[in-house]
C-alpha positions, 0 to 999 in steps of 0.5 A: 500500500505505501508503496502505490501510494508513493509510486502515485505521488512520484507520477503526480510530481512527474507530471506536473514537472512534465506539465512545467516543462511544456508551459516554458516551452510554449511561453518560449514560442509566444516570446516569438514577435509576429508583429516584428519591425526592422527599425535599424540604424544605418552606416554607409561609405561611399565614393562621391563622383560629381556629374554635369561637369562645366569644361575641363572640370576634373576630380582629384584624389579620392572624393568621400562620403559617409552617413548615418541615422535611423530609420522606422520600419512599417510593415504593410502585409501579412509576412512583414516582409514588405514595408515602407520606412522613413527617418532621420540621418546625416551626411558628410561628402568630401569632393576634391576637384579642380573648381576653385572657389574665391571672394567671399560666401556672398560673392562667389568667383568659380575658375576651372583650375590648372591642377599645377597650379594648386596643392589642395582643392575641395568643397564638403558638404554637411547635411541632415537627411529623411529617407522615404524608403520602400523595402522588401525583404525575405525576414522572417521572426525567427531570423535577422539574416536575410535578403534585401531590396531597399529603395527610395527617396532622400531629401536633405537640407545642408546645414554647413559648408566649406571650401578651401582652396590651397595654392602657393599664395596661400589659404583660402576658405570660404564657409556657408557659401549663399550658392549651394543649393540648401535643399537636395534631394535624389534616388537611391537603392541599396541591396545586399545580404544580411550585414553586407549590402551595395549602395547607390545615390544619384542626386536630382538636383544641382548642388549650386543654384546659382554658380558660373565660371567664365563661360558657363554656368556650372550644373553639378550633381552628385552620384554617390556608391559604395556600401552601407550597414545595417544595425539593429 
């Protein structure tokens, strides 16, 4: 008798052990987030080429760019795997060229240089940007390793810039030049696997509103491409 009634209270306790086992598993499976975002925050490098080039335009030395910020995701069906996405970020582009930049920042002169005659030539550009984004994906809960398409607009006001002219008579730097064009904007894609992705920009509009050399107005715009990182 006493021992049915310890073999009895022994499958009772294996039973409600047996019973905890499989309410842990199951409040594992509902930690599962089916109504998961990929907010992430981004980085990318890219190399910065200037297009619609005034003649005997040159760029010099390696002209880069790099940027950073964080975008919302917001998913639009069922898989989560398709979405749009928008945010905040800044960029700093760096363009060594042969465009010297004298006067003043209200009364600007642009001479298309002989590259003898200068040791250093560049502008930079500081900007705070808001992508509008269209993703699509092969994310699911269970992983963050996937495949992506990632494509839309950026729109950018410039907040600061320079530029500097070295040469054998001296120094020249001009900041907050009136010509910039303030607001930028342009099309961009980036596509990749997992941390590693391919990323292209190509602005729309000119980055001076209002520049000419000698003999033309100068009409550049910007094709940024290199790679960009996505950090949860």
């Amino acid at each position: 008798m006493r021992f049915a009634v310890n073999f009895c209270f022994f499958i009772l306790t294996l039973s409600a052990f047996a019973q905890e086992e499989i309410s842990k598993k199951d409040s594992t499976v509902v930690k599962i987030d089916s109504l998961y975002r990929e907010d992430q925050f981004y980085l990318s490098l890219t190399y910065n080429r200037l297009l619609e080039a005034p003649e005997g335009f040159k760029q010099q030395r390696f002209s880069a760019g790099i940027s950073g910020g964080f975008v919302r995701d917001m998913p639009i069906n069922k898989r989560r795997n398709i979405a749009f996405a928008t945010g905040v970020g800044f960029t700093y582009n760096n363009y060594f060229q042969n465009l010297g930049i004298t006067g003043d920042k209200k009364n600007a002169i642009y001479t298309v240089l002989d590259p003898k005659d200068f040791s250093r030539n560049k502008f930079s550009q500081f900007l705070i940007d808001v992508p509008l984004e269209f993703r699509w994906r092969t994310s699911t809960p269970e992983t963050y390793r996937f495949w992506r398409v990632y494509g839309g607009v950026k729109l950018s006001y410039l907040l600061y810039d320079t530029s500097v002219l070295k040469n054998a008579t001296g120094k020249l730097k001009i900041t907050n030049n009136d010509d910039f064009t303030k607001f930028q904007y342009g099309v961009y894609l980036a596509t990749g696997f997992n941390t590693w992705n391919i990323y292209g920009y190509y602005g729309l509009n000119d980055l001076f509103k209002s520049a000419n050399t000698a003999t033309e107005k100068v009409n550049l715009n910007t094709l940024n491409f290199g790679i960009i990182f996505y950090i949860l």
